[in-house]
FILUMFI-660084 format. One line per field, with one value per residue: x, y, z of N, C-alpha, C in turn; residue number from 1. Coordinates in steps of 0.2 Angstrom, whole numbers. Layout:
<sites>
n_c1 = c(X_...)
n_c2 = c(Y_...)
n_c3 = c(Z_...)
ca_c1 = c(X_...)
ca_c2 = c(Y_...)
ca_c3 = c(Z_...)
c_c1 = c(X_...)
c_c2 = c(Y_...)
c_c3 = c(Z_...)
i = c(NUM_...)
</sites>
This chain:
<sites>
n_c1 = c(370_359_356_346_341_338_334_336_325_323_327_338_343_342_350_361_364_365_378_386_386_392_405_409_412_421_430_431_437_450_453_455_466_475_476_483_494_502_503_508_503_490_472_458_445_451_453_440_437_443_434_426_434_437_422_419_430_427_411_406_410_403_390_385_380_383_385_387_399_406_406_412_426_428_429_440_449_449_456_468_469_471_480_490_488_491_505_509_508_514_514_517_523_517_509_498_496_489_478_475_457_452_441_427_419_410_406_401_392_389_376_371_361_352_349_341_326_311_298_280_274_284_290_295_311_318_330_339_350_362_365_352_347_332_315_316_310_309_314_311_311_312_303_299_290_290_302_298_297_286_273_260_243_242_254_267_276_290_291_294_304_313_312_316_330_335_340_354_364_362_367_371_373_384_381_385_375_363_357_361_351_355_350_355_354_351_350_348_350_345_340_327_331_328_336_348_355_367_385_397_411_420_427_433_436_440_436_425_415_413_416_406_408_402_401_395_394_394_393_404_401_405_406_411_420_410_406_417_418_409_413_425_424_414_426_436_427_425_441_442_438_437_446_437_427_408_403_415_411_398_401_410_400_392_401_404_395_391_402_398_386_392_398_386_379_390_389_377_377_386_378_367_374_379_371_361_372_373_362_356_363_373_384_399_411_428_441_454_461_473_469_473_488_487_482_492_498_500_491_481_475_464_453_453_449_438_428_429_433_434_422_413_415_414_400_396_402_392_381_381_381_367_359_363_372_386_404_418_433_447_465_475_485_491_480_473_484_485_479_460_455_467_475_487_500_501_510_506_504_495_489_486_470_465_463_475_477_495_494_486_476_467_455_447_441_449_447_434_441_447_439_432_443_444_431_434_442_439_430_436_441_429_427_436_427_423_439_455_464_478_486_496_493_478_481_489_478_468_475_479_485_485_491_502_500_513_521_528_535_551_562_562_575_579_577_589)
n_c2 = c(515_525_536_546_557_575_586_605_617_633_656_664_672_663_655_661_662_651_646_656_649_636_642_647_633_627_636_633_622_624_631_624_613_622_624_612_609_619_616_599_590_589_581_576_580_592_600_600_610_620_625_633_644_651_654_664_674_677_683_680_666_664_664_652_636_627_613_610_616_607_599_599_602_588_585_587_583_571_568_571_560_549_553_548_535_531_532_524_510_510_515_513_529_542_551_556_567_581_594_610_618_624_636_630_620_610_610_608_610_602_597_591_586_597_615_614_610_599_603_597_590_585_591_601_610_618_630_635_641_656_661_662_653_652_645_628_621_603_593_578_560_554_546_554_549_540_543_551_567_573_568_557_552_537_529_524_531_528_522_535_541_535_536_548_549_544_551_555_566_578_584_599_599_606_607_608_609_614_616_603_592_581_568_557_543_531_517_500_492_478_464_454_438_425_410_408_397_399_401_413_420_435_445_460_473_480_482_475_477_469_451_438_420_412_416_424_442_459_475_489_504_517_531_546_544_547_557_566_576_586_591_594_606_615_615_622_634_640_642_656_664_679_680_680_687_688_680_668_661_657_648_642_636_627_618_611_604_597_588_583_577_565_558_557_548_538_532_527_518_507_506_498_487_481_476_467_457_454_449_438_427_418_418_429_432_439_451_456_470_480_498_509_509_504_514_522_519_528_527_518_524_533_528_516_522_528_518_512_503_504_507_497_487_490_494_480_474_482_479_464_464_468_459_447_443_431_437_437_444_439_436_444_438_428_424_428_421_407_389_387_374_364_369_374_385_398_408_423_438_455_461_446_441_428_412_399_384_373_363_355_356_365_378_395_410_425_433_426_413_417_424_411_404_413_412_398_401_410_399_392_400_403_407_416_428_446_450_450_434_427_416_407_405_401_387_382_380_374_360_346_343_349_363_371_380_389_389_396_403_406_396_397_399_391_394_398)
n_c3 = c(471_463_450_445_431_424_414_418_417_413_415_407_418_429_425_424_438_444_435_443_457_451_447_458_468_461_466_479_478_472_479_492_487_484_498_505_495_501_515_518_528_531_531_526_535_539_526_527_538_532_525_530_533_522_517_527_522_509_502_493_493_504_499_494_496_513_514_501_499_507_501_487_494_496_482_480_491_487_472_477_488_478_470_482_482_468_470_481_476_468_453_436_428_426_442_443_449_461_450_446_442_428_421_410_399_406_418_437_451_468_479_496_508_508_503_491_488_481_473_477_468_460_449_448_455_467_472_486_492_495_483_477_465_461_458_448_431_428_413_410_409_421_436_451_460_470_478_488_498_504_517_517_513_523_523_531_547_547_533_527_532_529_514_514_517_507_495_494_486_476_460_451_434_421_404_386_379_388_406_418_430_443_453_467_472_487_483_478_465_460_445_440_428_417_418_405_400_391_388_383_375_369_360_356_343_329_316_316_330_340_341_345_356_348_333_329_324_328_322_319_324_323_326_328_318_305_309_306_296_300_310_309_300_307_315_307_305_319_320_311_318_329_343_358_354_349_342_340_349_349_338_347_356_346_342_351_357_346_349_359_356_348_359_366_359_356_370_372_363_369_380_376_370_377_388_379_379_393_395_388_390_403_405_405_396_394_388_397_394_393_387_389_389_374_367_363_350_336_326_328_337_338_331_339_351_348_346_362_369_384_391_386_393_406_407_406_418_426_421_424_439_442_435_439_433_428_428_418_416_406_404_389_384_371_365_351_344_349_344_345_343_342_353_350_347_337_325_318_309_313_303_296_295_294_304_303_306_306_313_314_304_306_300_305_307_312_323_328_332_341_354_356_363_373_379_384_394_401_407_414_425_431_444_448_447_437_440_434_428_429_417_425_437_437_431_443_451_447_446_449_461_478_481_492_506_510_499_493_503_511_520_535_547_561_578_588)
ca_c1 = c(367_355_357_341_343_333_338_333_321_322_328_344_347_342_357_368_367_369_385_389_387_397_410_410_412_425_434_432_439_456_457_458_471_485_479_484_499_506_502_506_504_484_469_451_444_458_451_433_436_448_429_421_437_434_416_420_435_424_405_403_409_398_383_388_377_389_385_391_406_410_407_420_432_429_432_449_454_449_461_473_472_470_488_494_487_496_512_509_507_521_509_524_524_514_505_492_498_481_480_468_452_450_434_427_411_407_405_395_389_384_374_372_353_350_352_338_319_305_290_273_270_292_291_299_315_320_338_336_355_363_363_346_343_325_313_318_306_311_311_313_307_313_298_303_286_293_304_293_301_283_270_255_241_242_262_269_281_296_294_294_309_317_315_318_337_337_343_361_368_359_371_372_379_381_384_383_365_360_361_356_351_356_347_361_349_354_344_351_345_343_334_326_330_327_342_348_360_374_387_398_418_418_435_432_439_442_433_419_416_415_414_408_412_398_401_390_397_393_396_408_394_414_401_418_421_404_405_422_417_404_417_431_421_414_433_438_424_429_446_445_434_441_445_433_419_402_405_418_408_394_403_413_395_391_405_404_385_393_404_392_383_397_399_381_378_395_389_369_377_388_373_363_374_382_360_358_375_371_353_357_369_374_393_401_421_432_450_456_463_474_468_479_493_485_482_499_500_497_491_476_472_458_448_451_445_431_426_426_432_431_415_407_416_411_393_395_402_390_373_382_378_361_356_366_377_395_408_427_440_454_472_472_491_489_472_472_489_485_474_455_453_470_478_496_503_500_511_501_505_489_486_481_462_461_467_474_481_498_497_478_473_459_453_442_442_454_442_432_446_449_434_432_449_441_426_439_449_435_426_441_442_424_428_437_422_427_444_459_467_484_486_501_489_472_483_492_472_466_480_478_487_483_496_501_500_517_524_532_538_555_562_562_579_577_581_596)
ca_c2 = c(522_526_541_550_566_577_595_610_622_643_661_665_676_659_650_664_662_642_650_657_642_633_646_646_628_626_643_630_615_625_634_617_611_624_622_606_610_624_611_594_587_588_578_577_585_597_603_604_613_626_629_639_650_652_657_671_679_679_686_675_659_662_663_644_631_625_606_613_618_605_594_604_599_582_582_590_577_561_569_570_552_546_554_546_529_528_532_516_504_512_515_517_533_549_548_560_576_584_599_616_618_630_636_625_621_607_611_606_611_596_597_584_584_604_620_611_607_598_602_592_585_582_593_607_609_625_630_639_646_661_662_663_654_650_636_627_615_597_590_571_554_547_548_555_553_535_544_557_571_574_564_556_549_530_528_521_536_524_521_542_543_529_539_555_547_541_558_557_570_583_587_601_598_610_604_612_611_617_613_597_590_574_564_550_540_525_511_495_488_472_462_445_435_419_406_405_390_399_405_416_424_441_447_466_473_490_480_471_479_460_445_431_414_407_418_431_448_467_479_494_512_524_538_549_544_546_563_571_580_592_592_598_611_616_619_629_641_645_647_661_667_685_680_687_690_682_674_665_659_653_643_635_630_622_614_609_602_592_583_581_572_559_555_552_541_531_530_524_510_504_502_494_479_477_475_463_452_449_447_433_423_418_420_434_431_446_452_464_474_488_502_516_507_502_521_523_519_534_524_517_527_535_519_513_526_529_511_513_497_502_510_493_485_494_493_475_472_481_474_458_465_470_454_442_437_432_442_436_448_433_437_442_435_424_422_427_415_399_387_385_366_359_371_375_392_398_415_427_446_456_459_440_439_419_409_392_381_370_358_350_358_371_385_400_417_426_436_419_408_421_424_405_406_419_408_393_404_410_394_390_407_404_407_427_432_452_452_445_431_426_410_401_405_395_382_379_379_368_354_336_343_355_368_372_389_389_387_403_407_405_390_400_396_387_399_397)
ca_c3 = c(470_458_447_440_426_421_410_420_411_417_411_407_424_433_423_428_444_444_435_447_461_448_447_469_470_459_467_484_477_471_485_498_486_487_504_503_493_507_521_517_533_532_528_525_539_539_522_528_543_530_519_535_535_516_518_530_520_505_504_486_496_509_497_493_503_517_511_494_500_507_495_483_496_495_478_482_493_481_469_482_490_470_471_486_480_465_474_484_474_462_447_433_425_428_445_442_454_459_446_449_439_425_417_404_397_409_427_442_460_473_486_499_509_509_500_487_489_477_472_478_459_459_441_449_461_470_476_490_495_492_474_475_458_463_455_440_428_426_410_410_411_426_440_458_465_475_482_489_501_511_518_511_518_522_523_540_547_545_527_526_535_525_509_516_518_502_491_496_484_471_459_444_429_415_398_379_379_395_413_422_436_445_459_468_477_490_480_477_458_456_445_440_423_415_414_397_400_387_390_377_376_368_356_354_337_326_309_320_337_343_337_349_352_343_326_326_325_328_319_323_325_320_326_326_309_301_309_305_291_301_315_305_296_313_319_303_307_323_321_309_322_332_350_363_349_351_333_342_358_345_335_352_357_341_341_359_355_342_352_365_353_347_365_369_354_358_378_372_359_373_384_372_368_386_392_375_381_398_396_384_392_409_407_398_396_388_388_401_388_394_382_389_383_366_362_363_344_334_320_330_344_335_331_348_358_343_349_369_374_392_392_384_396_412_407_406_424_429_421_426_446_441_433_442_427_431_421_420_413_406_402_384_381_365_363_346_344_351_340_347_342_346_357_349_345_326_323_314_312_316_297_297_297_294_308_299_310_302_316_314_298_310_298_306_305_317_331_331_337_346_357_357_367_377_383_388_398_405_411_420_430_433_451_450_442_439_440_429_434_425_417_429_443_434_431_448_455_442_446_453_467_481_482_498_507_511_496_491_509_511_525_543_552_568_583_593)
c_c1 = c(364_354_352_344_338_336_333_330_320_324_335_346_348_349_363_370_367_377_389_391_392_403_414_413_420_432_437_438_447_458_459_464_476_486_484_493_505_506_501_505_494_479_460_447_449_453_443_432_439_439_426_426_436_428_416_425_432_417_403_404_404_390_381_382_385_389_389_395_409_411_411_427_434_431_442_452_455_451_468_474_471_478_491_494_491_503_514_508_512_516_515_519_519_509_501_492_492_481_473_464_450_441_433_419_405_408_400_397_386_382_371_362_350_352_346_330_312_301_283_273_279_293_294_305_317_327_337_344_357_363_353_343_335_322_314_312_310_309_314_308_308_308_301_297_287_295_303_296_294_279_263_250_242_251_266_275_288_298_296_300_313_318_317_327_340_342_351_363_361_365_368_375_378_386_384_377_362_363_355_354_350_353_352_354_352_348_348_346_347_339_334_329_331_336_343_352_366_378_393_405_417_426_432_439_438_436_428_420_415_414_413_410_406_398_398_394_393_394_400_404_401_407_406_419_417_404_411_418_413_405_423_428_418_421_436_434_425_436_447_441_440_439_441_428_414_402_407_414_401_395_408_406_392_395_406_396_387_396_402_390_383_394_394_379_384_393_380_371_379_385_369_364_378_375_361_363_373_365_352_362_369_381_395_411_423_437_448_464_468_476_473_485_493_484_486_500_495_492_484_470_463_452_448_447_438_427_424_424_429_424_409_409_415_403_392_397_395_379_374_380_370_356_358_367_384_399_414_428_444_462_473_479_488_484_470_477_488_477_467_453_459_475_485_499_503_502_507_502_496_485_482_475_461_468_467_480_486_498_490_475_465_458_449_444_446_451_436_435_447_445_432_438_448_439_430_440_444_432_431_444_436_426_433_435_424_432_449_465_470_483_488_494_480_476_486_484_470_467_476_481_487_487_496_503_507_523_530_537_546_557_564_569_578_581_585_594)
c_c2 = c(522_534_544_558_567_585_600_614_629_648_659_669_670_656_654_664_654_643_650_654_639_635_644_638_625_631_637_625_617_627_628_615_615_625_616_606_616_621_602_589_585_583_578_582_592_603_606_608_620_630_633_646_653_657_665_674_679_682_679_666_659_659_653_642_628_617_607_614_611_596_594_600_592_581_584_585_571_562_567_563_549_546_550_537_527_529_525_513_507_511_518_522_540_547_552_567_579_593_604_617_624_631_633_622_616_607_611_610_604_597_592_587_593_611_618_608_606_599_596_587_582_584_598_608_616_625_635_643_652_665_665_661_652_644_634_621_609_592_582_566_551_549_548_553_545_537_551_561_571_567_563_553_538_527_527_527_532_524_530_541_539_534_544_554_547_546_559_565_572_587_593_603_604_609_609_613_613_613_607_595_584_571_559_548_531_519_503_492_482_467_457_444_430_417_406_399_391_404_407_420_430_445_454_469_481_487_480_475_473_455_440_423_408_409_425_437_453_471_486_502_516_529_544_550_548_554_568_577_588_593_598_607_617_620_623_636_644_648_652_666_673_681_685_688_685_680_669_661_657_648_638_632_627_617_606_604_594_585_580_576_564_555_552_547_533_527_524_518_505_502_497_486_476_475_469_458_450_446_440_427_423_418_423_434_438_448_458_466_482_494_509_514_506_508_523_524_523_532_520_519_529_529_515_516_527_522_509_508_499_504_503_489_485_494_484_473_476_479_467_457_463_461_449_436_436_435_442_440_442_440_438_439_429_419_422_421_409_398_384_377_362_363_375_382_392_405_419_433_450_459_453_440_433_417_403_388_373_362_351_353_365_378_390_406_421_429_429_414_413_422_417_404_409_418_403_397_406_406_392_394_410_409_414_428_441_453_448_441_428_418_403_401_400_390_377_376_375_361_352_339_348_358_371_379_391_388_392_408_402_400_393_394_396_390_394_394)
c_c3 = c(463_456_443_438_423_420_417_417_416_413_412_414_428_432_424_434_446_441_441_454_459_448_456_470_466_461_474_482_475_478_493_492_486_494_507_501_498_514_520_521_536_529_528_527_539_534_523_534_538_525_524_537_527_515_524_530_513_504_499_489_500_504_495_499_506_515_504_495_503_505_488_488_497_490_478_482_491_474_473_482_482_471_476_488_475_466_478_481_469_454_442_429_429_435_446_449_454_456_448_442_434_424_412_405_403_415_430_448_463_479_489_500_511_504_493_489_483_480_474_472_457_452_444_455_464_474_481_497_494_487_473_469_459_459_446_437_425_422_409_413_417_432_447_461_470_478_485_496_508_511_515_516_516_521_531_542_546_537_524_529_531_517_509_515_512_496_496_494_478_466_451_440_424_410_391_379_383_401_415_428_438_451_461_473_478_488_477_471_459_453_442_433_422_414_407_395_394_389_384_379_368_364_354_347_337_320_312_328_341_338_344_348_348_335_324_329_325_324_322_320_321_320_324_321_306_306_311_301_294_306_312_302_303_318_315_305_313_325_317_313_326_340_355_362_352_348_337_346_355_343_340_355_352_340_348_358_351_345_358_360_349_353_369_366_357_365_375_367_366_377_382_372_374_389_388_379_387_397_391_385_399_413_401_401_391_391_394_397_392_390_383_386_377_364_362_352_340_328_322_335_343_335_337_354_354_347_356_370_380_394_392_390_405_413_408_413_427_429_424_433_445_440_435_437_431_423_421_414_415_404_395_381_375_365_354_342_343_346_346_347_342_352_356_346_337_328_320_316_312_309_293_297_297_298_303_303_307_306_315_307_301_305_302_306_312_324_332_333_343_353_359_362_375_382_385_393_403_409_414_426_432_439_452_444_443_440_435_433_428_425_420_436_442_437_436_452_451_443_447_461_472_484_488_500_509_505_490_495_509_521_529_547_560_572_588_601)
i = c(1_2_3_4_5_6_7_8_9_10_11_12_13_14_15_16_17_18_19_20_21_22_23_24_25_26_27_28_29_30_31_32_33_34_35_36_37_38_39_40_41_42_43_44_45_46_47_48_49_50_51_52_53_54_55_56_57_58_59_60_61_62_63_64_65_66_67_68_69_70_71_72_73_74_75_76_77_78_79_80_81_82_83_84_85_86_87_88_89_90_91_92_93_94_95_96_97_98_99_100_101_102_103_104_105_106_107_108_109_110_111_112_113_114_115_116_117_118_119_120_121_122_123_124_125_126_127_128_129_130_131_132_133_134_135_136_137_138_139_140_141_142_143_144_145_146_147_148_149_150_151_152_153_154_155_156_157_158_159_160_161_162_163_164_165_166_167_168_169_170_171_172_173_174_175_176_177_178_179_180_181_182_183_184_185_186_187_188_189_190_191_192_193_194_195_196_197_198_199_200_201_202_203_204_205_206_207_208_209_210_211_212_213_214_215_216_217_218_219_220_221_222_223_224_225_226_227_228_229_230_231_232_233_234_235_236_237_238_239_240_241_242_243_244_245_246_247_248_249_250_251_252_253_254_255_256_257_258_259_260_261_262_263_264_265_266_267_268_269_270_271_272_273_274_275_276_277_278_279_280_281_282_283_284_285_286_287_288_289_290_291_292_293_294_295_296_297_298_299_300_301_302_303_304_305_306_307_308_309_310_311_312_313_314_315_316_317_318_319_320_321_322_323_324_325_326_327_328_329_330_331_332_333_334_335_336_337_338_339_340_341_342_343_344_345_346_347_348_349_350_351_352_353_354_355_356_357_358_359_360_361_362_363_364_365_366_367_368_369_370_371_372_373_374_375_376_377_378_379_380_381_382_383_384_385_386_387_388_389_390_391_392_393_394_395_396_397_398_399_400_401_402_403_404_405_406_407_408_409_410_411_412_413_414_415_416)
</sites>
């Protein structure tokens, strides 16, 4: 799926009644769940047949497109089964209980292939349920007009029908800055690039946001950092603000803009240098790192999350699709530990920055053995590209000898 954005541009009455949509959608989405929670013996369908008794005990749900409804209730139940996934698998500790929806600055409506019609030129969209919020101006670069909704001269009625399909979902988002609008379109990216015949292991940091295994480092953006100061000051002024005032509801979307603006910096670094690695390389190794756990310590949480491992790392598997890189996530147990030039375990508390190894004399700097480490581990677990594959498990496929499928099952007594 391919995902085009583009800001919506109208009056203020329009944007109240996307509100308003927004409000409905989120009113459906709670109300299937304590249906759900008063009926635990139902499922999917269950939920979508309960949004057409919704719509005729309410007037405001009616006004809802019915694809919009019952697209609300899907997200319901992909909480729900979310919940009833980490229960099977025995996920330790909290298994995320599906909770009800307040209001809060960032909410959507979606609608599937109705309740929504573009423009001839695809600069204008119309919403055309209930609500009535009518046509909106679409300001953005991404070009609709391939996937064109009417007919053209010189287009075979097949390939019109084929795009016509293509528009799964239309969603609207609303953020601090305004509201948006989403395109999901069933399009499969893939694309071409040159061999580079290198292949490169990846140690991401808090000092250095990597360092690979040939030496060359990144620098760490700490956008967060670089803008507490006009965060903090930002958050003084609203709290001596009077609840309820429009002072108040000023300074939370100032504030709200702000943090927008962290988060779109930290998302556009991490695209940048997850595109620049694959596109340079033909093998990208990196730890699978479980950062939930690592924010655990109060003392780093901030510069971890400021950093957005997983973010860099999430773009990286999936330019690796696109571009048809391979992308192993290793094991990250003592990778910074073990020596990169003879192999042998070298303690070092994480205050350590220089690896020096007692047993061969190896000096390097400690996130460059490390990422060298990284890339090994990875060329030997070429073969589960995308996932983490433990070190006893490499080594048993690796051997001289071909480990037999039977070799964990326990010895079946011979029936009587």
């Amino acid at each position: 799926m391919l995902v085009f954005e583009a800001k919506l541009v109208g009056t203020n009455e329009q944007y109240g009644k996307l509100d308003d949509a927004i409000r409905t959608a989120r009113f459906v989405r709670n109300s299937c769940l304590r249906y759900w929670m008063d009926n635990k013996d139902i499922d999917k369908y269950d939920l979508s047949a309960y949004c057409a008794v919704l719509a005729a005990s309410f007037e405001f749900a009616k006004n809802l497109n019915s694809m919009a409804r019952q697209a609300s209730a899907e997200r319901a139940w992909s909480a729900i089964s979310r919940f009833y996934d980490n229960c099977k698998k025995g996920k330790p500790g909290k298994k995320g209980y599906p909770r009800f929806r307040k209001e809060q600055t960032h909410g959507s409506v979606e609608y599937k292939t109705s309740g929504w019609r573009l423009s001839e030129d695809r600069r204008c969209i119309t919403f055309s349920d209930g609500f009535e919020a009518g046509t909106f101006k679409m300001w953005g670069t991404r070009d609709l007009h391939f996937y064109r909704q009417s007919p053209t001269e010189g287009d075979p009625p097949a390939a019109l029908a084929h795009q016509l399909k293509q528009f799964k979902r239309v969603r609207v988002v609303r953020r601090a800055d305004g509201y948006y609008v989403q395109f999901c379109i069933d399009q499969e990216r893939l694309e071409k690039r040159e061999p580079t015949a290198h292949n490169v292991g990846i140690d991401v940091g808090i000092t250095l946001f990597y360092t690979d295994s040939d030496g060359q480092t990144v620098a760490n953006p700490r956008h967060l950092r670089k803008s507490e100061k006009s965060l903090k000051r930002l958050q003084r002024r609203l709290s001596k603000t009077k609840k309820g005032s429009k002072n108040r509801a000023k300074f939370r979307n100032k504030l709200a803009r702000k943090h927008l603006k962290v988060s779109r910096q930290r998302k556009d670094f991490a695209i940048k240098t997850a595109r620049c690695v694959v596109m340079s390389n033909d093998l990208v190794a990196y730890e699978d790192l479980k950062v939930r756990n690592m924010v655990r310590n109060r003392h780093l949480a901030k510069s971890i999350s400021d950093a957005a491992w997983t973010q860099f790392r999430t773009w990286v598997e999936y330019f690796g699709k696109v571009f048809g890189v391979v992308t192993v996530a290793v094991p990250p147990h003592y990778t910074s530990q073990n020596c990169s030039n003879c192999g042998k375990v070298v303690k070092k508390s994480l205050s350590t920055r220089t690896h020096t190894c007692h047993h061969c004399g190896h000096t390097q700097d400690r996130d460059w053995n490390a990422a060298r480490n990284i890339l090994e581990r990875g060329l030997r677990t070429v073969g589960h590209t995308g996932t983490s594959t433990s070190v006893d498990e490499t080594d048993q496929y690796l051997s001289e000898e071909t480990p037999s499928s039977k070799s964990t099952r326990r010895n079946r007594k011979p029936k009587k």
